[in-house]
C-alpha positions as CSV (number, residue, x, y, z in Angstrom):
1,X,0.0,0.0,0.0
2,X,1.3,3.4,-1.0
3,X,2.3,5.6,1.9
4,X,0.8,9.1,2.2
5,X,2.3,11.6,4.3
6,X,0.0,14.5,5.6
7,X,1.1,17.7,6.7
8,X,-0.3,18.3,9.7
9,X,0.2,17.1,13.3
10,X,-3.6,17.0,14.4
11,X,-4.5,14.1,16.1
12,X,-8.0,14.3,15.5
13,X,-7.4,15.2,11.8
14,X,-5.5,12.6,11.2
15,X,-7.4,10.1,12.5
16,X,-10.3,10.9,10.1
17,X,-8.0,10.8,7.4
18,X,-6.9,7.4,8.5
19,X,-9.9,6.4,8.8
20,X,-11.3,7.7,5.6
21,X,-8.5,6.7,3.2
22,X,-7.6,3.4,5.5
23,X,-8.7,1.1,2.0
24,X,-6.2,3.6,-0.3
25,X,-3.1,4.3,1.6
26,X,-0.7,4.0,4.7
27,X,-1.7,7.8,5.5
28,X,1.3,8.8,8.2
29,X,2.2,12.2,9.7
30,X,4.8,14.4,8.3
31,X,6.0,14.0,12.2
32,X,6.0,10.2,12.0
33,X,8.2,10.8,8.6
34,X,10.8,13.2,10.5
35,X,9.6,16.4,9.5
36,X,8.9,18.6,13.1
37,X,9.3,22.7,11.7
38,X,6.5,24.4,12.4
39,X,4.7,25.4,9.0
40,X,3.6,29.0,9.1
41,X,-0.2,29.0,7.6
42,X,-0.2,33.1,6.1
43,X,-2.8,32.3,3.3
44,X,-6.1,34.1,3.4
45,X,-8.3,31.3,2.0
46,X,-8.4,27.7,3.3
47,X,-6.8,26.4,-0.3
48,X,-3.5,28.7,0.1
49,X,-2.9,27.5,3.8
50,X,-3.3,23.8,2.6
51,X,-1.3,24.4,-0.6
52,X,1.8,26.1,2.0
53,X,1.6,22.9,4.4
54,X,1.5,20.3,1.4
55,X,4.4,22.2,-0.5
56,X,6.5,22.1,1.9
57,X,6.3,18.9,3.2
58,X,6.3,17.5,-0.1
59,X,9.6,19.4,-0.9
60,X,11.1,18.7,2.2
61,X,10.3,15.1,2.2
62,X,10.1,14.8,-1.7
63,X,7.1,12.7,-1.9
64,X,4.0,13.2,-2.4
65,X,1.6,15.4,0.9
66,X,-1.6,16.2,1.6
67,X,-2.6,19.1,3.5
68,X,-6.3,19.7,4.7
69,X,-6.7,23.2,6.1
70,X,-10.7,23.1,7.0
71,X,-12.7,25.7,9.4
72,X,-16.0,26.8,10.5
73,X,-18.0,29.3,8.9
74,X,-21.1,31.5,10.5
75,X,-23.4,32.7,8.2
76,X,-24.3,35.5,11.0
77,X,-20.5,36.6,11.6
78,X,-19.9,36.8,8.0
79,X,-18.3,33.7,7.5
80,X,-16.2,33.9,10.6
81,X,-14.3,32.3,12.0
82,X,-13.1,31.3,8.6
83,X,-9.6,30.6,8.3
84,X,-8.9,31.7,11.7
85,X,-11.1,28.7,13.2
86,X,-8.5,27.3,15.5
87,X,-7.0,30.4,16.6
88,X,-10.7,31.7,16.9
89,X,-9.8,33.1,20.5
90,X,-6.2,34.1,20.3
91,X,-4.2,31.3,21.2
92,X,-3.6,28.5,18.3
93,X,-5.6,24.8,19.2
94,X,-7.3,26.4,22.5
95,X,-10.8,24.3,21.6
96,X,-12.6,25.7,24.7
97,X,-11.8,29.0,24.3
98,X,-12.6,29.0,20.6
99,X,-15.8,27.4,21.5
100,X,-17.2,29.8,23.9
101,X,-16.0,32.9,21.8
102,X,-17.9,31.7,19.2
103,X,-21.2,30.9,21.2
104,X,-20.6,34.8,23.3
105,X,-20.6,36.5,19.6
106,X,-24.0,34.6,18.5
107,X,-25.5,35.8,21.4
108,X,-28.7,37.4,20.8
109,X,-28.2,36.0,16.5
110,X,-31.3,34.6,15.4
111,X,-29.6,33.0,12.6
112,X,-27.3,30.1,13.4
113,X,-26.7,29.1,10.4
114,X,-23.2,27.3,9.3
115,X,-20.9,25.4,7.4
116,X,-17.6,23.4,7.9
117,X,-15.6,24.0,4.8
118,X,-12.3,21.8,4.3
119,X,-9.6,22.1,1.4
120,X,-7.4,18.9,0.9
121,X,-4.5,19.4,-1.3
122,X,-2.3,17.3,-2.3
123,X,1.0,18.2,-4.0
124,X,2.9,15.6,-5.3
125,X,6.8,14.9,-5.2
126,X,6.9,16.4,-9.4
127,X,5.4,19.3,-7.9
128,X,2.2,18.9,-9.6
129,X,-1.2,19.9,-7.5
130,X,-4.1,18.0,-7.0
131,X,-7.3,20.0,-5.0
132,X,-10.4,18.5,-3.6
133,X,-13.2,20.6,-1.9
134,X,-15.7,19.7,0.6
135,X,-18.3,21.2,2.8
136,X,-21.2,20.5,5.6
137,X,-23.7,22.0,6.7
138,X,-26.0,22.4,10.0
139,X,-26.2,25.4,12.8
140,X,-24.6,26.1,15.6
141,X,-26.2,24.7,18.7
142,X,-26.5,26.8,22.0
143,X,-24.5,24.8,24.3
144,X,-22.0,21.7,24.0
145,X,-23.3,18.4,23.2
146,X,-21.3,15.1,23.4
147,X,-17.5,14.5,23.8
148,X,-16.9,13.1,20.2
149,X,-14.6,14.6,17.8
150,X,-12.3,17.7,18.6
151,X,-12.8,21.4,17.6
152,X,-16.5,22.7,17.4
153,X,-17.9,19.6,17.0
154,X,-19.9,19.8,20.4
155,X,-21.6,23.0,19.4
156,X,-22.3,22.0,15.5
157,X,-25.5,20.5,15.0
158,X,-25.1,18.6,11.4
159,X,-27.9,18.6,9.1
160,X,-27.5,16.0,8.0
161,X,-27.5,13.7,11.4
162,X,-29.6,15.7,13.2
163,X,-27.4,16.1,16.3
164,X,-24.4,17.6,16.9
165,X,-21.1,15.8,15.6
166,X,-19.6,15.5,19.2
167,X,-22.6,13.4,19.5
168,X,-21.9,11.0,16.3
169,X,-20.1,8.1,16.7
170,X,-16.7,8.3,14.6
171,X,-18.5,6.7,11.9
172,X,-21.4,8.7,11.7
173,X,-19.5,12.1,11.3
174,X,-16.9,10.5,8.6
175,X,-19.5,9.7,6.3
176,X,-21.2,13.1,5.9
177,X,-18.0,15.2,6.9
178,X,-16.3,17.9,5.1
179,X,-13.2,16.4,5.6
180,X,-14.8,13.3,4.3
181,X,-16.5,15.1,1.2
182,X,-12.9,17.1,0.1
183,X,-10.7,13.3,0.5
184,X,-13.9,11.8,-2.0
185,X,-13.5,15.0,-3.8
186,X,-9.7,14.9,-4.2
187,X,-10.0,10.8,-5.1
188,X,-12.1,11.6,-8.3
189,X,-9.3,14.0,-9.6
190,X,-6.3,11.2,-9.1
């Protein structure tokens, strides 16, 4: 089985890429593969921060990398958090504190309407790019629900489960996932 390095040291993101391309490839983290630098994420759209991480891995390592740089969007705070998603409040990976900033600035928002947006690219060892898109929809909820997944999972209430993903079992959230939806997405280009 081919291995796939992926730029990123998310647990949680890397074990829904496991899990969703577990049939496909050996999917490791550029960590696992020796690569530790810190990869500075200065794009403005989710497709030039996962383009930055898989270039450089892919260079550094010369094979082929995927990236997946993915985020919430709020129709209400004009699409914020956006790119910004996990340094929402300030500090980078603070899921808490991203979390309750988030639920403080929908305060008194009638519409809760929102979308998880994730852009996987991979950029192969010739240099040559390969983008897949995906998205999900639901609203945000007004308080936490389940322990599942990482992120805002608690507080996003999918459409299509009906229930928040911290509530879906692994399972669940990977088939209807914008992660899940940009790796499918990706696939059909290859």
């Amino acid at each position: 089985m081919k291995k796939l390095v992926v730029a990123s040291e998310n647990k949680g993101k890397l074990k829904e890429i496991k899990e969703i391309l577990k049939d496909k490839y050996e999917v490791v983290s550029m960590g696992e593969m020796g690569y530790n630098q810190e990869i500075v994420e200065d794009g403005e759209t989710f497709f030039e921060n996962a383009l930055i991480k898989a270039k450089t891995v892919a260079t550094a390592l010369n094979m082929d990398a995927l990236a997946d740089d993915s985020g919430l969007c709020v129709e209400a705070l004009d699409g914020a958090p956006g790119v910004y998603s996990a340094r929402y409040a300030g500090g980078h990976g603070d899921d808490k504190a991203n979390r309750d900033l988030l639920l403080k600035n929908l305060e008194g928002k009638e519409c809760r309407k929102a979308k998880f947006v994730s852009s996987i690219v991979l950029v192969k060892a010739d240099g040559s790019v390969v983008e897949g898109l995906g998205e999900t929809h639901g609203t945000i909820g007004f308080k936490e629900e389940g322990t599942n997944g990482f992120g805002y999972d608690c507080i996003f209430i999918s459409d299509d489960l009906g229930k928040s993903f911290g509530l879906a079992s692994d399972e669940e959230k990977n088939k209807v996932s914008h992660r899940y939806r940009g790796l499918i997405d990706l696939l059909s280009r290859l």
